[in-house]
DSSP file (Angstrom, degrees, kcal/mol; ACC not computed):
  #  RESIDUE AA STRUCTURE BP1 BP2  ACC     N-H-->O    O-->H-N    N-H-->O    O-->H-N    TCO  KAPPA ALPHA  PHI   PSI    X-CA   Y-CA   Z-CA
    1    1 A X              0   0    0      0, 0.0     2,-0.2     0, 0.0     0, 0.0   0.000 360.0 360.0 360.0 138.9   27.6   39.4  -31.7
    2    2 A X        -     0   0    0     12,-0.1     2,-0.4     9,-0.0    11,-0.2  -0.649 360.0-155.3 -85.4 135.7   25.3   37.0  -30.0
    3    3 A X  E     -A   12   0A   0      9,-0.9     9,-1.0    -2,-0.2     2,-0.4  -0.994  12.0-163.5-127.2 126.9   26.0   35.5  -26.6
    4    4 A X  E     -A   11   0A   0     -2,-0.4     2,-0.5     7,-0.2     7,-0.2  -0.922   6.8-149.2-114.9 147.1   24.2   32.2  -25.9
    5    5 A X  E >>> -A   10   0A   0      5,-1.3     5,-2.5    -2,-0.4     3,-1.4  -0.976   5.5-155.7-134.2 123.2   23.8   30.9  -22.5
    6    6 A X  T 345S+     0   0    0     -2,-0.5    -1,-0.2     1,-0.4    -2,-0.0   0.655  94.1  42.4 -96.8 -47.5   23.7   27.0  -21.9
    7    7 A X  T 345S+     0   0    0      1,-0.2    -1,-0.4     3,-0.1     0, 0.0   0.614 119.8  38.0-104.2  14.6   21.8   27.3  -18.6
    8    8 A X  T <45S-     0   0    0     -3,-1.4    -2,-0.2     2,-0.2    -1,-0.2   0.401  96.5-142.0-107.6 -20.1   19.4   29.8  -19.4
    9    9 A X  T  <5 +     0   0    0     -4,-1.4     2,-0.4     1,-0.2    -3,-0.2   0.791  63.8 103.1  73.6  30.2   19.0   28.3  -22.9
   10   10 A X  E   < -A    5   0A   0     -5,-2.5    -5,-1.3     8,-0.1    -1,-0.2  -0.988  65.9-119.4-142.9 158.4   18.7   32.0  -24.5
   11   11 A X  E     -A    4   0A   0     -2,-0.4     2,-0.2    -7,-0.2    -7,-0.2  -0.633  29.9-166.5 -82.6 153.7   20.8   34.6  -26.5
   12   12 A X  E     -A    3   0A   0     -9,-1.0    -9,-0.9    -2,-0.1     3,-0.2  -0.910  29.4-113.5-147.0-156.2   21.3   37.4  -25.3
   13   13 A X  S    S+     0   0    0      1,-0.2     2,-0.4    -2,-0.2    -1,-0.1   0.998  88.3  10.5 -81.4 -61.0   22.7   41.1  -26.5
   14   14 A X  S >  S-     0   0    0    -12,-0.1     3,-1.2   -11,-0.1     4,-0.5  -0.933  74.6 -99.7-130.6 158.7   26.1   41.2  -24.5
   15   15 A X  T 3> S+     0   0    0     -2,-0.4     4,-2.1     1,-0.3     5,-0.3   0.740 121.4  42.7 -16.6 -59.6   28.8   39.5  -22.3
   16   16 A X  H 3> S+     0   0    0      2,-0.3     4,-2.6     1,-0.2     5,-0.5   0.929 103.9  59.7 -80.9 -53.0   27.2   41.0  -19.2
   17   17 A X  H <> S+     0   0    0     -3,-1.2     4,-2.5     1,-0.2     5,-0.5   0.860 107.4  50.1 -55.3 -80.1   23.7   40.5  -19.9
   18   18 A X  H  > S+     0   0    0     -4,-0.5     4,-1.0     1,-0.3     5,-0.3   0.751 115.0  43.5 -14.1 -41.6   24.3   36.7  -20.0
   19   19 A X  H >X S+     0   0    0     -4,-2.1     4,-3.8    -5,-0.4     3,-1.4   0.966 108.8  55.7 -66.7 -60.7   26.0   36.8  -17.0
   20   20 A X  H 3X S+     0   0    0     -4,-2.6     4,-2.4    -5,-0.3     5,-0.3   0.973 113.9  40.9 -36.2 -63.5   23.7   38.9  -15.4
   21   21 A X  H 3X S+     0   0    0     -4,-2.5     4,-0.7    -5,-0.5    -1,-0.2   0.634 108.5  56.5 -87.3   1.1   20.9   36.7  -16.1
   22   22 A X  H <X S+     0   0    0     -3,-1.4     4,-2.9    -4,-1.0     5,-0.5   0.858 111.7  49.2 -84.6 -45.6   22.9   33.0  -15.4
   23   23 A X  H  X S+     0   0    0     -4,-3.8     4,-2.9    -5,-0.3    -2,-0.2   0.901 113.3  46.2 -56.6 -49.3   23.6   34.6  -11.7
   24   24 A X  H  X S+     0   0    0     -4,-2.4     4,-2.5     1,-0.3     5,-0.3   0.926 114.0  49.7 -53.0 -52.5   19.5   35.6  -11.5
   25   25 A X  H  X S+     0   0    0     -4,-0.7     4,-2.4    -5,-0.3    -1,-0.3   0.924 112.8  44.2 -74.4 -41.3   18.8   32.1  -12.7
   26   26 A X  H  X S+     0   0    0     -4,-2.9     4,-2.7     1,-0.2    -2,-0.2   0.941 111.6  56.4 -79.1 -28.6   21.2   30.3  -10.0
   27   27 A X  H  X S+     0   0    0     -4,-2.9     4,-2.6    -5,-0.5    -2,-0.2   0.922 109.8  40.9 -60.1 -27.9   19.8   32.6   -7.4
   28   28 A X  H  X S+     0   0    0     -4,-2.5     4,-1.5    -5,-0.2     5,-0.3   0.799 113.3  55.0 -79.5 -31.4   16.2   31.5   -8.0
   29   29 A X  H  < S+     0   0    0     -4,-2.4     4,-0.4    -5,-0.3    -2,-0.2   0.816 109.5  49.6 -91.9  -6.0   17.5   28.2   -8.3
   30   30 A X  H  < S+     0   0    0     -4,-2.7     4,-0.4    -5,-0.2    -2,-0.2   0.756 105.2  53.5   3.1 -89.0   19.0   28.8   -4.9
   31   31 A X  H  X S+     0   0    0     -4,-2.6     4,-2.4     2,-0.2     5,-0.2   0.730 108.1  50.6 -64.9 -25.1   16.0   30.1   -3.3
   32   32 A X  H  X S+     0   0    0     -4,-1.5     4,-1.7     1,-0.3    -1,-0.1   0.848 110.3  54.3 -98.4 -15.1   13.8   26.9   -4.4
   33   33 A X  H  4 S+     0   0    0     -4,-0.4    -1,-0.3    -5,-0.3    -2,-0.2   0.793 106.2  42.4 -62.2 -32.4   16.3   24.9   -3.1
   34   34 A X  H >>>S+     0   0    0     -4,-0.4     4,-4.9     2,-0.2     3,-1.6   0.749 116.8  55.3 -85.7 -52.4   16.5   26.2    0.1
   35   35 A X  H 3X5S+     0   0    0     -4,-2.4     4,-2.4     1,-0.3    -2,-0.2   0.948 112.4  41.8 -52.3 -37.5   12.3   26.3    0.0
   36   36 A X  H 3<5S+     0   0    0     -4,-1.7     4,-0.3    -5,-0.2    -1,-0.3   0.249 107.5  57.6-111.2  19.5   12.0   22.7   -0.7
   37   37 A X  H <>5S+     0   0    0     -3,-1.6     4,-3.5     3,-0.1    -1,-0.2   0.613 113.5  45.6 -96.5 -42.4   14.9   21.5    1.9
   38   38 A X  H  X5S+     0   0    0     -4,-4.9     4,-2.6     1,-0.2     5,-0.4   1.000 110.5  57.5 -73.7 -40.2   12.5   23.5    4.8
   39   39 A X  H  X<S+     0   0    0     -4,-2.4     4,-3.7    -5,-0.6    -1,-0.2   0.940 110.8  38.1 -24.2 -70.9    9.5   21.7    3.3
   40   40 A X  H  > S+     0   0    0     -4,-0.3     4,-2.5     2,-0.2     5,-0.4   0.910 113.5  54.6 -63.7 -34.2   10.9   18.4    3.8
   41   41 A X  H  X S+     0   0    0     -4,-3.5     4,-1.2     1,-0.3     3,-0.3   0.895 111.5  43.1 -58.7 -64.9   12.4   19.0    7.1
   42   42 A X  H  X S+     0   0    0     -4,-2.6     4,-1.9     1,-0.2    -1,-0.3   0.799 113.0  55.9 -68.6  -5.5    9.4   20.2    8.5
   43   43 A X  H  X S+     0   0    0     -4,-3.7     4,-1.6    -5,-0.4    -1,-0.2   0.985 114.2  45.3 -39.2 -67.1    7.7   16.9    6.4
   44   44 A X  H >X S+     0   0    0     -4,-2.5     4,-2.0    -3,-0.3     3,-1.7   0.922 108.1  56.2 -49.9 -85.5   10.3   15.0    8.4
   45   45 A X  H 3X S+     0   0    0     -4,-1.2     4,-3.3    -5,-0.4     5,-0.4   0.873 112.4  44.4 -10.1 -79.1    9.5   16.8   11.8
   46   46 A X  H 3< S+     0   0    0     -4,-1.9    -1,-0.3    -5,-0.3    -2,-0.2   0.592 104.9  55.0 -88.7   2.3    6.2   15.9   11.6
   47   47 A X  H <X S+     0   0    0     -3,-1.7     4,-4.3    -4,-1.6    -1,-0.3   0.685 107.3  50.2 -45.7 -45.5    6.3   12.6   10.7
   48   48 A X  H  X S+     0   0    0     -4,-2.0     4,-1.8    -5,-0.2    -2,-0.2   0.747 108.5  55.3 -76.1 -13.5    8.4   11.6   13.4
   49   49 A X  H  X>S+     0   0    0     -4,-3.3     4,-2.2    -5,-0.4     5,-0.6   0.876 115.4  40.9 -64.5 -37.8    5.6   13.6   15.6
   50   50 A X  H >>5S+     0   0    0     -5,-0.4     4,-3.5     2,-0.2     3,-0.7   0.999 113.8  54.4 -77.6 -54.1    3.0   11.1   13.8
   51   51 A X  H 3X5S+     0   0    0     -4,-4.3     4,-5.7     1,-0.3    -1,-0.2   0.870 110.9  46.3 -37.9 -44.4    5.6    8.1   14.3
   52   52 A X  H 3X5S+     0   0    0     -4,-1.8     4,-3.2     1,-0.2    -1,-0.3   0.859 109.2  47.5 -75.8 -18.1    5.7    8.9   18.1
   53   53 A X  H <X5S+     0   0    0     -4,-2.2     4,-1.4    -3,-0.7    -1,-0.2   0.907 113.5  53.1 -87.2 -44.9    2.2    9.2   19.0
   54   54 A X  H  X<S+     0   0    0     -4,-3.5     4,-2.3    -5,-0.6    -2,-0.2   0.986 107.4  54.3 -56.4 -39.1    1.6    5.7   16.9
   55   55 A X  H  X S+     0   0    0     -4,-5.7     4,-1.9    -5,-0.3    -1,-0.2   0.959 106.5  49.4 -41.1 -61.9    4.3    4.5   19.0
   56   56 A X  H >X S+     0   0    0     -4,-3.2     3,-1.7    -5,-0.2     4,-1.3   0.933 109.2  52.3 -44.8 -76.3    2.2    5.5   22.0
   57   57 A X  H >< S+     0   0    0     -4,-1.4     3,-0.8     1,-0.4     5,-0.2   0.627 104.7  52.9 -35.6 -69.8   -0.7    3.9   20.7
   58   58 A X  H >X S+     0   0    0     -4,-2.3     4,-1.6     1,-0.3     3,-1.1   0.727 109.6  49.8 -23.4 -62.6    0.9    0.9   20.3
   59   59 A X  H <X S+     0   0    0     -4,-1.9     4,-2.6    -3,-1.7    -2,-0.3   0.754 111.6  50.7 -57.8 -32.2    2.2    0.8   24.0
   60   60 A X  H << S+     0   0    0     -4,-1.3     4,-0.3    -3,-0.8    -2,-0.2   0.263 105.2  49.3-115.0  25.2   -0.9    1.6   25.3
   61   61 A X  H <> S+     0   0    0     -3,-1.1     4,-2.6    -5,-0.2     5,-0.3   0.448 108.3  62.1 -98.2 -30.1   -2.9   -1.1   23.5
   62   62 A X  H  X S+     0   0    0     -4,-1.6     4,-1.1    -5,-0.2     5,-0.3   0.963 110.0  39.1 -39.2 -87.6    0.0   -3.2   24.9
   63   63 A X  H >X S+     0   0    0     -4,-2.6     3,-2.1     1,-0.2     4,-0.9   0.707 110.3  55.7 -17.7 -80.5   -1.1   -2.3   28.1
   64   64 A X  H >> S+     0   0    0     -4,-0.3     4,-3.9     1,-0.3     3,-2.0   0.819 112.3  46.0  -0.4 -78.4   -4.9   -2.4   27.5
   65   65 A X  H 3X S+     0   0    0     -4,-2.6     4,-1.2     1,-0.3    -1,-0.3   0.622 116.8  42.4 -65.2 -14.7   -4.5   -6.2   26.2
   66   66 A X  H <X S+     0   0    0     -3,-2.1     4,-0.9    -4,-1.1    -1,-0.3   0.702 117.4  50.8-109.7 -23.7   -2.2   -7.4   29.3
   67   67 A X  H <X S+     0   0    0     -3,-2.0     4,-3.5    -4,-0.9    -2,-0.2   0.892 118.4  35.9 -66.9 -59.1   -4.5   -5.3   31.6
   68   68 A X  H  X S+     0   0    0     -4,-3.9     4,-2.9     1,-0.2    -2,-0.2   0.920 110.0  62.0 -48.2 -59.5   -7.6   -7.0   30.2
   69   69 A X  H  X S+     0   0    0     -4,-1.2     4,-2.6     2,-0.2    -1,-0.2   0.796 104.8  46.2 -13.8 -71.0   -5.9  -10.0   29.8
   70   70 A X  H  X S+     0   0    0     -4,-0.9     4,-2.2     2,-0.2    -1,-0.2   0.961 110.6  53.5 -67.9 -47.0   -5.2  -10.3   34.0
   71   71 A X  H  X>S+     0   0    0     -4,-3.5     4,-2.7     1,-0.2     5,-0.7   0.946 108.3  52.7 -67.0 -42.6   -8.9   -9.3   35.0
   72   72 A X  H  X5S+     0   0    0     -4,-2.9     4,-0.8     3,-0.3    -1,-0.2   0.814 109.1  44.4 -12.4 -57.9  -10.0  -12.1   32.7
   73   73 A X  H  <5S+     0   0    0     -4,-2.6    -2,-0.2     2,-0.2    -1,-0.2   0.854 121.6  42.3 -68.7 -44.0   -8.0  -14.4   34.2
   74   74 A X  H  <5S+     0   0    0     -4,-2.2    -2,-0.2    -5,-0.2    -3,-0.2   0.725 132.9  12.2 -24.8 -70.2   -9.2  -13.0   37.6
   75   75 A X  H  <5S-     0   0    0     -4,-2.7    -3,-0.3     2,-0.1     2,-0.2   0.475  87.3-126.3-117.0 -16.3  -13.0  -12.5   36.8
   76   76 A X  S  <<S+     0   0    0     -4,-0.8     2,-0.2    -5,-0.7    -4,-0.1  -0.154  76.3  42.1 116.4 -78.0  -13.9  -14.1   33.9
   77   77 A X        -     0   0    0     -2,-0.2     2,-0.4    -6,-0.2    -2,-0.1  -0.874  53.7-157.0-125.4 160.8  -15.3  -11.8   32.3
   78   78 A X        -     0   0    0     -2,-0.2     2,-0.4     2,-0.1   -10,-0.0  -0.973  12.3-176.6-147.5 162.7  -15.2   -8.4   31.2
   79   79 A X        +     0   0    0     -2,-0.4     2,-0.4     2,-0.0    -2,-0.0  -0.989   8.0 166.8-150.2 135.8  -18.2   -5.7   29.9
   80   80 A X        -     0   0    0     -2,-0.4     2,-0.4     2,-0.0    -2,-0.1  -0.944  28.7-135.8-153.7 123.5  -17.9   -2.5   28.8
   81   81 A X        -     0   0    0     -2,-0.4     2,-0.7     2,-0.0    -2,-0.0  -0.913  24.5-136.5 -79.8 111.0  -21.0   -0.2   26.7
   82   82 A X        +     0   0    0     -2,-0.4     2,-0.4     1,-0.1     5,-0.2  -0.508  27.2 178.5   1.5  12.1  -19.4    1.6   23.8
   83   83 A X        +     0   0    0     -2,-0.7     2,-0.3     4,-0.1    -1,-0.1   0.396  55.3  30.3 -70.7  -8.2  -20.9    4.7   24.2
   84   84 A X  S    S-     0   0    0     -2,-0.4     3,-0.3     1,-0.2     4,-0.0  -0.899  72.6-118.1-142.5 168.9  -19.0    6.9   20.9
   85   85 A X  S >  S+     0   0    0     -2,-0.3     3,-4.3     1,-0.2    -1,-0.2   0.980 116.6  65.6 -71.6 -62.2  -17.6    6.2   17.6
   86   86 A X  T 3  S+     0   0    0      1,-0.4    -1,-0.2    -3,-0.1    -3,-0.1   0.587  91.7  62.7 -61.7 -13.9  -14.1    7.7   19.6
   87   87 A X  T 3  S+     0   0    0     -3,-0.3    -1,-0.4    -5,-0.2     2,-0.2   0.521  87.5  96.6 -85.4 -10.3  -14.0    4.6   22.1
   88   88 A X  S <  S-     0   0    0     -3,-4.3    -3,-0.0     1,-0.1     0, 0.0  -0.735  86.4 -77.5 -83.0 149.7  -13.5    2.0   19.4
   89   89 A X    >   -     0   0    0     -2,-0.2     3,-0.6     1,-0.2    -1,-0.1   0.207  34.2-124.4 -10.6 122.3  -10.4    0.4   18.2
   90   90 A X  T 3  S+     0   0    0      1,-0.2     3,-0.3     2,-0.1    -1,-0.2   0.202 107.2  70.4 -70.5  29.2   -8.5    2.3   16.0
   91   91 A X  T >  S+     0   0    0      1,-0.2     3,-2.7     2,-0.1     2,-1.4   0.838  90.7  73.4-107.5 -55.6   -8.7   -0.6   13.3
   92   92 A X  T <> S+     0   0    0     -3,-0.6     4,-0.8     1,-0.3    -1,-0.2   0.006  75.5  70.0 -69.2  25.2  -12.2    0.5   13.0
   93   93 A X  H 3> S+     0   0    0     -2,-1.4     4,-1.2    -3,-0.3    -1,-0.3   0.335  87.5  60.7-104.4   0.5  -11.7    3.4   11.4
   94   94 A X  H <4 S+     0   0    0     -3,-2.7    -2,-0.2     2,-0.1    -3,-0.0   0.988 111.3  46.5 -39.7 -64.9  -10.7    1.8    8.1
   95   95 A X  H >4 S+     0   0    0      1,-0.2     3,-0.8     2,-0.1    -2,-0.2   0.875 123.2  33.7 -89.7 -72.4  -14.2    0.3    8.2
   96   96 A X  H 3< S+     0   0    0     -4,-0.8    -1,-0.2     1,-0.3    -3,-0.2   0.606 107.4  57.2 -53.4 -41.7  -15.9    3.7    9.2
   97   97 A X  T 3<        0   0    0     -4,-1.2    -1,-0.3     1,-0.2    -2,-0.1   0.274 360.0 360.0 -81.1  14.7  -14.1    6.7    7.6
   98   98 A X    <         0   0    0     -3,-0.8    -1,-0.2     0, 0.0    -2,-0.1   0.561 360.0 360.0 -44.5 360.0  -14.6    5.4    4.1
């Protein structure tokens, strides 16, 4: 007699082997469960790391522009030399990193 098993999709020889080998097969599918939960957490983790620093960014262009904004009003004018690619606007790295 043949024992066929539904989640392993295989015959096998006796009661116990079947068995044997659906518990192997839920353990593995177990383990990848468990792998791909810490995946995503630490996905998650370090998105909200990427979220907060954009946040930052965001606050401190705020600034920048309200800063700028008051010495304008102030002086006039304002002038600043560029001297690196890392002192532009971060918009300008669409245009640059192509």
């Amino acid at each position: 007699m043949k024992f066929y098993s539904e989640k392993t999709q295989k015959l096998y020889d006796s009661e116990d082997a079947c068995i044997q080998a659906e518990t192997e097969l839920q353990k593995q599918q177990d383990a990848a469960k468990a792998e791909q939960a810490k995946k995503d957490a630490a996905r998650k983790e370090a998105a909200a790391k990427v979220e907060a620093a954009r946040q930052a960014m965001v606050e401190a262009q705020k600034n920048y522009r309200k800063e700028l904004d008051e010495f304008c009003k102030q002086y006039k004018t304002y002038h600043y030399s560029i001297k690196s690619d890392d002192e532009l606007p971060h918009f300008w790295d669409w245009f640059l990193n192509l």
